[in-house]
C-alpha positions as CSV (number, residue, x, y, z in Angstrom):
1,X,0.2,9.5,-1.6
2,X,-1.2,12.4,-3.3
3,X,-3.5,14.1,-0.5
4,X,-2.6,11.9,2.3
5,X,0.3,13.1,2.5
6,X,0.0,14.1,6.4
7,X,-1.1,10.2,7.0
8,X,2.4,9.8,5.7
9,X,4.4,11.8,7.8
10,X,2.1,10.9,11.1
11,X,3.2,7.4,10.4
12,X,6.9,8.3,10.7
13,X,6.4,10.2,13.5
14,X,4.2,7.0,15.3
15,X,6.7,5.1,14.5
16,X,9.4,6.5,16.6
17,X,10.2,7.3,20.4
18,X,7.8,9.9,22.3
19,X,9.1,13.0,22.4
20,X,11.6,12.6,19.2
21,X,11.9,15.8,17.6
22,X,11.7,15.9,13.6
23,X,12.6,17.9,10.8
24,X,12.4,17.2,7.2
25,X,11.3,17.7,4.1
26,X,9.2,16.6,0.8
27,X,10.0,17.2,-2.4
28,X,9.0,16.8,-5.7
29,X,10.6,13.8,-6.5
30,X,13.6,12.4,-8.8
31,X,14.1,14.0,-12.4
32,X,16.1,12.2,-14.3
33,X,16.1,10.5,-17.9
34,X,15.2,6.4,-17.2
35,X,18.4,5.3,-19.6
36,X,21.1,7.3,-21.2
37,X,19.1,7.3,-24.7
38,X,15.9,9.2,-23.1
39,X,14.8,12.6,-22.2
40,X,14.8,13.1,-18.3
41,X,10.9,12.3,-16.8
42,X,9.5,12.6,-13.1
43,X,10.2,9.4,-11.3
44,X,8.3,10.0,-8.2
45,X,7.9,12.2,-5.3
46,X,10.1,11.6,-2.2
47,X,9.7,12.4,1.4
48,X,13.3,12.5,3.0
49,X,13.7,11.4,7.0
50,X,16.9,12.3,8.8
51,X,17.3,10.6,12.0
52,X,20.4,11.8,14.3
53,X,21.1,10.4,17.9
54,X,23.2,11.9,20.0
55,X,25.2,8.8,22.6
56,X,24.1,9.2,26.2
57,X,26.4,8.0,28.9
């Protein structure tokens, strides 16, 4: 999302419960060659979510 990469990450964070505390990271994406006959190329940049939940009783 280039520069909007804080729209991103607000989106996430609308999405879930009030309150819900997050942690995370994003990184420069996937290197890795597209088939075994080519050199290894960017495939994207990813933005990794976590989610834990701890049961209540």
């Amino acid at each position: 999302m280039g520069d909007h990469v804080d729209e991103e990450v607000e989106v996430v964070i609308d999405a879930l419960a009030p309150g819900t505390m997050t942690t995370g990271f994003y990184s420069y994406g996937e290197i890795s060659p597209f088939s075994a006959t080519t050199d290894c190329k960017l495939h994207n940049q990813t933005m990794t979510i976590t989610f834990l939940a701890e049961e209540t009783e």
